[in-house]
Phi, psi and omega in degrees: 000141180282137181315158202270297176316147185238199171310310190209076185109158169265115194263138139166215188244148201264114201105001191230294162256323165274082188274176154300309192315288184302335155290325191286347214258334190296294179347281182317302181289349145296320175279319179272356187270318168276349155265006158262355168257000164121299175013306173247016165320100156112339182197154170319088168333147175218144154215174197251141154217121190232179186198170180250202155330339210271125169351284153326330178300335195291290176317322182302314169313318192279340167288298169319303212284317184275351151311318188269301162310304171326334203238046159055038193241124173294095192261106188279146182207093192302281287027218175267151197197145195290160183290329182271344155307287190305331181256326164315308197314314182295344168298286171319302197302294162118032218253158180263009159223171177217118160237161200231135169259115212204120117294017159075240198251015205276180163254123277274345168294328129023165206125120178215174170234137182234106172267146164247151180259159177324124177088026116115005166261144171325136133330112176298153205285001180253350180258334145305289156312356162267335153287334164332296248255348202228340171285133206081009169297160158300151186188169208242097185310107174327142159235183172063176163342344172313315194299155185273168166203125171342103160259076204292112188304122163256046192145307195283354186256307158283003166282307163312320170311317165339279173315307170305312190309301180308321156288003178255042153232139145282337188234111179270182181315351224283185202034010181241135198255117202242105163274161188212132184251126185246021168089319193093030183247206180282008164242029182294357177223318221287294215296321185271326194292342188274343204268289132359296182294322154339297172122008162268152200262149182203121153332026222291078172289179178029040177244054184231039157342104181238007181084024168218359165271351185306115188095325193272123164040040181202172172085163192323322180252043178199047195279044188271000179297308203286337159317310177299323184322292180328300161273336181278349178279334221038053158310140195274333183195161166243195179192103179252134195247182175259211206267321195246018182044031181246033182219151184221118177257135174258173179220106175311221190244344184259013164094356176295112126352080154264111186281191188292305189327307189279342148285314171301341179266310163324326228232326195269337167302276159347285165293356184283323183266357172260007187056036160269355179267105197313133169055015173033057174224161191207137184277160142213183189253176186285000191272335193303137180324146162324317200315319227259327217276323189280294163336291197304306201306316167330304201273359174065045173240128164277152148227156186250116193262140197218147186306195166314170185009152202322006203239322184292309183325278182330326194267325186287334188277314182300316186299324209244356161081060158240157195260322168230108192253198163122195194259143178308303198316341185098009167271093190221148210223122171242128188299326212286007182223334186202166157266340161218179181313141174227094170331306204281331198286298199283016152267319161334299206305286197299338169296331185280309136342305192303321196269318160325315173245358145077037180225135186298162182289339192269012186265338188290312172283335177303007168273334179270106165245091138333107173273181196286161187218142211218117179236090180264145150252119175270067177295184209032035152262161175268094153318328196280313179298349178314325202242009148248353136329115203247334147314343182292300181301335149309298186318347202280289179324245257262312126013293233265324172291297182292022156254312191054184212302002199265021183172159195207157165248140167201109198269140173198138164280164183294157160281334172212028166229156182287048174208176140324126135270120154268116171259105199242164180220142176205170173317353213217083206311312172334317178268291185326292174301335165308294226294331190291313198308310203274334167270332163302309158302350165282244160037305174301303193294332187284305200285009193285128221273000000 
């Protein structure tokens, strides 16, 4: 059978690979595999349960929570709430799980589950497999007082996240007028009230969450509403979060698309010069722009290069004690504050920055000059073969000269489809597209099934 767990969490479309059956069989196995590693040792398990929009979270949600109470665990049941909400709560609190019902940035049929461990982190991949491993085993139910029991938040877990957000800027917002596209996700009441306590006059779209709207054609990955939103408003900046809020895209005041590379060099600066950027290193993934790599070097910031996704980022910041890591997507994670990517924490930042330094966003991302970039997904090829191929490898090796330092390659297979991606950045939209068009067709003629 294929693992049920993924990068991050259990995905797949919800009523169908994501059931009730199956939150309530995790639920169970998950309570029961950390009380059998010691875990609830000495006191009455408690977990957090939070979900984002999507219909399904609701029913999903309510599977988990019973689940969890069945196997004798006490469930505070946030309701919605961003996915970076649910691991502060798990954190603060001091509760020994967190689960969140979320498919992120996915589209609203979707669904997923994401357990947290004490202190608010993903469950390590040997505890997962052990849930894996027990889900639907037999088993001795509590009885009586045993049983765990449901507490429904009336509030007080977002007010607290709030209170937190606002306290990680030094400089507040006042005077700067902020639009915010929040997906019709979990951060449609959070998002605008944290930013507002802030001390920002603040704009809203897409925050009418009706559980079928999450994601369309809004939010980090459609952010062009919000670019128009944006000018047509005269907003000093804009800010789009994705369905679970833990990715943040940003917008200047002319309708300009600032991405993560270019909020992570704002941000990475920032902490460079108060000396808060541990080891003056900033993590990135290998997807990130030359630019931002060029910029950081300016600037006397080393960076650490990390496979594709937020798990690596994390694991590489948590191994070497760096404070700031993420993704071109806008997924970016400051330790000194949270455990995973926080949309609403990185917009508090970078707006804070604005105002601190009395500088509009696009002269702060004009230090990140994004060279041009080329992106092929080459398909109907053998993927397993990308990285033995040695003319294929040449081809790369003789690319990779003919950009010289001014420009990068980078072939790599998918993770979770069947093709190559190629990617080249070069001086040029021009040079990019030769060098991408010319390497895709080696990959094609080498790699062909």
């Amino acid at each position: 059978m294929a693992r049920l767990f993924g990068t991050d969490g259990v995905r797949g479309l919800a009523n169908q690979d994501v059931t009730a059956e199956l939150a309530l069989g995790l639920s169970v196995a998950a309570a029961r595999v950390l009380a059998s590693e010691g875990a609830f040792a000495g006191h009455r398990p408690r977990a957090v349960v939070g979900r984002d929009s999507r219909a399904s979270g609701e029913f999903l949600s309510a599977a988990v929570a019973a689940g969890l109470a069945s196997a004798g665990v006490d469930v505070d049941d946030v309701g919605l709430l961003p996915t970076p909400a649910v691991a502060f709560l798990t954190a603060e609190a001091g509760v020994d799980l967190g689960v969140v019902l979320s498919a992120s940035h996915n589209p609203m049929p979707d669904n997923g589950i994401k357990f947290l461990a004490r202190g608010g982190h993903k469950l390590p991949d040997e505890v997962e497999r052990e849930i894996e491993a027990r889900l639907g085993e037999a088993w001795a139910h509590p009885l009586g007082g045993d049983v765990g029991r449901i507490r429904t938040d009336t509030g007080r877990a977002a007010e607290a996240y709030i209170e937190h957000l606002v306290g990680s800027i030094s400089s507040p917002l006042t005077g700067l007028r902020i639009a915010m596209d929040c997906a019709n996700g979990a951060a449609s009441e959070v998002g605008p009230l944290a930013l507002r306590a802030a001390g920002a006059e603040v704009l809203v779209i897409n925050a009418a969450p009706d559980g079928r709207n999450i994601n369309e054609r809004c939010g980090s990955t459609h952010p062009e509403q919000l670019q128009a939103f944006v000018v047509a408003s005269g907003a000093d900046l804009g800010v789009a979060f994705d369905g679970d809020a833990d990715r943040c895209l940003a917008v200047d005041a002319a309708g300009r698309l600032v991405d993560g590379d270019q909020i992570m060099g704002v941000l990475a600066m920032a902490l460079h010069e108060q000396g808060e950027l541990a080891h003056d290193t900033l993590v990135l993934t290998v997807m990130s722009n030359l630019g931002l790599r060029l910029a950081m070097t300016a600037a006397g910031i080393a960076t650490v290069d990390t496979a594709v996704g937020d798990r690596y980022v994390l694991e590489a910041m948590r191994a070497g004690g760096y404070s700031l890591g993420g993704e071109q997507s806008g997924h970016i994670i400051l330790a000194r504050y949270a455990t995973t990517g926080d949309g609403i924490l990185t917009a508090l930042q970078l707006a804070s920055r604005m105002t601190a330094t009395g500088t509009p966003l696009a002269e702060l991302a004009g230090v990140v000059h994004r060279l041009p970039q080329t992106l092929l997904n080459v398909s109907g090829v053998d993927r397993a073969r990308a990285g033995d191929d040695q003319p294929l490898a040449d081809a790369v090796a003789l690319a990779a000269k003919r950009l010289g330092d001014g420009g990068r390659v980078l072939l790599r297979p998918s993770g979770t489809e069947p093709l190559v991606r190629v990617m080249v950045e070069a001086g040029t939209q021009q040079e990019a597209d030769e060098v991408a068009a010319e390497l895709a067709a080696v990959v094609r003629a080498r790699l062909a099934l």
